[in-house]
N, C-alpha and C positions, 0 to 999 in steps of 0.2 A: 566278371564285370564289376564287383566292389571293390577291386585293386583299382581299376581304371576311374571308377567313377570313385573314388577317397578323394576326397576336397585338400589331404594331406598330398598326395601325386599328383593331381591336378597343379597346387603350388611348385611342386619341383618342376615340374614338366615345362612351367611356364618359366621358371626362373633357368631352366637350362635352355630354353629359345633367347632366352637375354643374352648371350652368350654366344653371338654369330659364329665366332669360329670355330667354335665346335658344335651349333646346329646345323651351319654349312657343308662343316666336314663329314655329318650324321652323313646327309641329304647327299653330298659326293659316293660317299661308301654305298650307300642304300643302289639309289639309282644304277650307277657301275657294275653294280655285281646282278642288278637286276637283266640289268641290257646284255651282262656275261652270260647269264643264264639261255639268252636268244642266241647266241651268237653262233649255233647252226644254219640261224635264218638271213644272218648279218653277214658272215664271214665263210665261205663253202667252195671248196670245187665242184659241186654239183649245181644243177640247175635247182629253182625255186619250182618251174611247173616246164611242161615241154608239150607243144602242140605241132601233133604228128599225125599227118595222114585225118586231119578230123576230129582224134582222139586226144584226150587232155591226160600226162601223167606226173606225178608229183616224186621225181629221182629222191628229194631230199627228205621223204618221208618213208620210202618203199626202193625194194630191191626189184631191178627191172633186167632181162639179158639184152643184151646187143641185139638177138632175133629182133625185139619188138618196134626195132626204131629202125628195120632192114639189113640189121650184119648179119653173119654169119656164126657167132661165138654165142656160148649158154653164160657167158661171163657180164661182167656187169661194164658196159663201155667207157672208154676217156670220153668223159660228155664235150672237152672242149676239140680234141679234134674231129669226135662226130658234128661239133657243131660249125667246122672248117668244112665240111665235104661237100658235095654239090647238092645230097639231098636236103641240106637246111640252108647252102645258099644261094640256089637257084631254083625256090620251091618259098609255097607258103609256109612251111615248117619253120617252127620257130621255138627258140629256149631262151629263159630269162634265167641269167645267173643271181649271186648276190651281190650286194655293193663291194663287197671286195671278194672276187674271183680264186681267193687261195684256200688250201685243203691246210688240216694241221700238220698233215704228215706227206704232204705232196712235194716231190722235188720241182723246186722250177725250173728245171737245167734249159728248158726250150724257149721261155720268157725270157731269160737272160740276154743282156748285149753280146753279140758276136765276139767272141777270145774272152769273155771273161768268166770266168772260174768261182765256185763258191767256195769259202763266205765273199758273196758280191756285198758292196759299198750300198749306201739306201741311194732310192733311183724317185723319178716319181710313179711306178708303177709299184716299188718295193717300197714301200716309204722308211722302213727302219732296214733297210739290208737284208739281205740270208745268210742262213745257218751253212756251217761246214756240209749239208748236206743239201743247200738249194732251198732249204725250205722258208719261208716268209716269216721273217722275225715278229714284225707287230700280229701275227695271227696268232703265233705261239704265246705272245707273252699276253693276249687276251685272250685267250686258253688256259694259259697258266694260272691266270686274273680267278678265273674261274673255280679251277680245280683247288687253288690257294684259302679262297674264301670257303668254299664249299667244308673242305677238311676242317679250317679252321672252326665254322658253324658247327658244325659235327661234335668237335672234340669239345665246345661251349656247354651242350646240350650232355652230354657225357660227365663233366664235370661238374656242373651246377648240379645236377641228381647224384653224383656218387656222395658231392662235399656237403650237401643238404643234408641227405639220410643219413651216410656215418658220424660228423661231424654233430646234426642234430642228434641224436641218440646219447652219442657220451655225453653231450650238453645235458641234455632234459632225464637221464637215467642217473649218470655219474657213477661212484661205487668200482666193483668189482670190473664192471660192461666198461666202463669208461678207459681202467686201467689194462685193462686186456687189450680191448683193441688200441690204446693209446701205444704199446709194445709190438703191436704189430705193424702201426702206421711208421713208428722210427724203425723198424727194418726194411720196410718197403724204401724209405725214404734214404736205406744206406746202399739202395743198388745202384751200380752208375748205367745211367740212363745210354748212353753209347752201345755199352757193353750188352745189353738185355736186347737193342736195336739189330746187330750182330747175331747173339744166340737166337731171336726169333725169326729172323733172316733165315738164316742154314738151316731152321726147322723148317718152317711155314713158304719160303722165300720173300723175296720183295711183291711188297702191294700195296693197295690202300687201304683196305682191311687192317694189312698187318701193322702198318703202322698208324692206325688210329689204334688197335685194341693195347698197342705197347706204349705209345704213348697216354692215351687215356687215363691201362692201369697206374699212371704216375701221378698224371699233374694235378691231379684232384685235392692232394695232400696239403700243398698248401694254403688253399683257401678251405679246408673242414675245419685247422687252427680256428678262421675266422666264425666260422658258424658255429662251431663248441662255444665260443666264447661269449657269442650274442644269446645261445641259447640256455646257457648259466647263470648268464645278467636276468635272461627275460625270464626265469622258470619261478625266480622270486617274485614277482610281480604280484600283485590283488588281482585282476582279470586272471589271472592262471587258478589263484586258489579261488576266487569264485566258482567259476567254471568245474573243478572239482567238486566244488559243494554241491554245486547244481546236478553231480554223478559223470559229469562228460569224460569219455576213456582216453587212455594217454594218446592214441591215436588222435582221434578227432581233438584232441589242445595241441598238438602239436602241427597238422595241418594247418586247423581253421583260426588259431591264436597265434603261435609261437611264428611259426613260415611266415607268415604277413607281415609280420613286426619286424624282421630278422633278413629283411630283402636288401636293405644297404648293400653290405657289404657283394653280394650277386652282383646287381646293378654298376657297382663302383667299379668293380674288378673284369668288367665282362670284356672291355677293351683291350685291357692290358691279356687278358686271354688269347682275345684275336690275335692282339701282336705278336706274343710269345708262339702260336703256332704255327702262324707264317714264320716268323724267323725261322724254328726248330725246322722246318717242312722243308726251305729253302739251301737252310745248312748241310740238310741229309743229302737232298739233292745236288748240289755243287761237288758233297762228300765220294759219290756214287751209294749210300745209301739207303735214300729215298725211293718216290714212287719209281719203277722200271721205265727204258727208253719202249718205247718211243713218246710215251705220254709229255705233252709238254709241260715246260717246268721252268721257272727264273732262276732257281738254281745250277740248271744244269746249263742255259744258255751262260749263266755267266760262267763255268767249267770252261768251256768252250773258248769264251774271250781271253782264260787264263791262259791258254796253251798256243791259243792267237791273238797276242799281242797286236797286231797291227789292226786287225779284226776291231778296230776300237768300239762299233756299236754293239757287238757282242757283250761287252759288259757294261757299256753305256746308259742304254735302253731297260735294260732288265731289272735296272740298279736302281734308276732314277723311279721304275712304277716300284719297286719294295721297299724305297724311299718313302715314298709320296705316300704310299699302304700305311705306313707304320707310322708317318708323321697326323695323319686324320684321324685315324685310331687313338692315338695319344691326345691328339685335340679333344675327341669326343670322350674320351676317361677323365682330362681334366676338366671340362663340363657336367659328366654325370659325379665328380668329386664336390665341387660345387655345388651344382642341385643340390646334394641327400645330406651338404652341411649343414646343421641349425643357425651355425652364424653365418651374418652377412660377411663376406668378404670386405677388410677395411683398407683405404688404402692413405698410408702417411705421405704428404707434403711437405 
């Protein structure tokens, strides 16, 4: 609560709403990934609730067999052509789907226009096209939306704790500690990152695990530079050697002093993070070695566009949301560059 309530963030905070295009672009990214986070409820081949015989059941929350809604199978039904059969259309039985009727990994082959073949052209029931396998472009790539940000957050939160604590320590310790790990951080930093992608693959295989804990152990490195440095500046400080005098342990000055003081460079960089891990995420996946099929991915719909060519919304679409990703994110890093400068920004005529 004293970070928030600092009369010193409360000025930034305000001086970065001054700055509509990237409080805009905050408020795009925010919302978007929030409403990705629903989009079970938004976007589903299954129904939202199904009233049967009396009974109310909820398919998109719970596994249900075919027996319960009168088939014959212990298997879990096509809700859409039980919901063609005569017991839901000639009966008060009834299923509410969601606003858009597609599964992420469902083929449409049966919603398609008569002779046409996938990747179909976007329709107004397909709004961006399908995939070589039928399956609904815009459901993928706000899926994709999803799993993109998601990783990206992930690898945020992994990073800002590894570059805080190694980074802070050689700051606030220096000496021996400092030079040590400072030798181990430029070996880490001389592995190529492809390559380590590859040998943790053929170990572990592809997943999302594996590539956050491979990417993770890396990108940390270049923002500890920035927090060793902040934390060198700041360890001379009078509020540090006070706080000493006072008896407080390196620990608690390092939290409750140093970390507070030393949050720029986080805050500055936190964008350009996101960016860089969609890109990386994206890359892998177009490469084939990102997260595995069938998970969807804008990398890999764009793969796809590459080998079909005429296929043009296959990389159209996928291109223009990791466009538009990357350009609000960079709005909102040069906003939060702004904010956490002491000077105003001047501008000559």
């Amino acid at each position: 609560m004293n970070f928030i309530s600092n009369p010193a963030n409360i000025r930034k905070w305000e001086k970065f709403k001054k700055n509509k295009r990237a409080y805009y672009s905050m408020l795009i990214l925010f919302y978007t990934y929030v409403l990705s986070l629903f989009s079970p409820l938004l976007i589903n081949n299954k129904p939202l609730f199904i009233l049967y015989e009396g009974s109310i059941s909820f398919p998109i929350f719970s596994f249900y067999p075919e027996t319960k809604f009168g088939g014959l199978n212990l298997t879990e039904p096509n809700y859409k052509k039980l919901n063609k059969e005569s017991r839901f259309v000639d009966s008060s039985n009834y299923m509410l789907f969601p606003p858009v009727p597609f599964g992420v990994n469902e083929d449409n082959l049966e919603s398609l226009e008569e002779g046409t073949n996938p990747p179909s052209t976007p329709t107004l029931r397909h709004w961006m096209g399908t995939d070589d396998r039928g399956r609904d472009v815009f459901t993928r790539i706000i899926y994709g939306y999803r799993l993109a940000m998601t990783f990206s957050l992930i690898l945020i939160i992994v990073e800002i704790l590894l570059a805080s604590f190694i980074g802070g320590i050689q700051g606030y310790f220096m000496g021996r500690l400092d030079l040590f790990l400072q030798r181990i951080i430029e070996i880490l930093s001389a592995i190529p990152f492809l390559y380590l992608i590859l040998i943790m693959g053929s170990f572990f295989g592809r997943g999302f695990m594996v590539l956050i804990v491979t990417y993770g152990s890396l990108s940390w490195i270049g923002l500890s530079y920035y927090m060793r440095g902040e934390f060198l500046k700041l360890r001379k400080q009078q509020f540090v050697d006070a706080a000493k005098t006072l008896g407080a342990s390196s620990f608690s000055i390092i939290m409750r002093h140093l970390l507070p003081n030393s949050i720029t460079p986080l805050v500055t960089f936190l964008p350009f993070i996101l960016i860089s891990a969609i890109s990386v995420l994206s890359a892998l996946d177009f490469l084939g070695y990102g997260i595995p099929a069938p998970n969807p991915s804008w990398g890999e719909l764009i793969g796809q566009g590459r080998e079909r060519l005429t296929a043009w919304w296959l990389i159209t679409f996928p291109s223009v949301a990791l466009f538009l990703t990357i350009l609000f994110s960079a709005f909102v890093g040069e906003g939060l560059r702004d904010a956490f400068d002491p000077k105003d920004k001047v501008a000559y005529k």
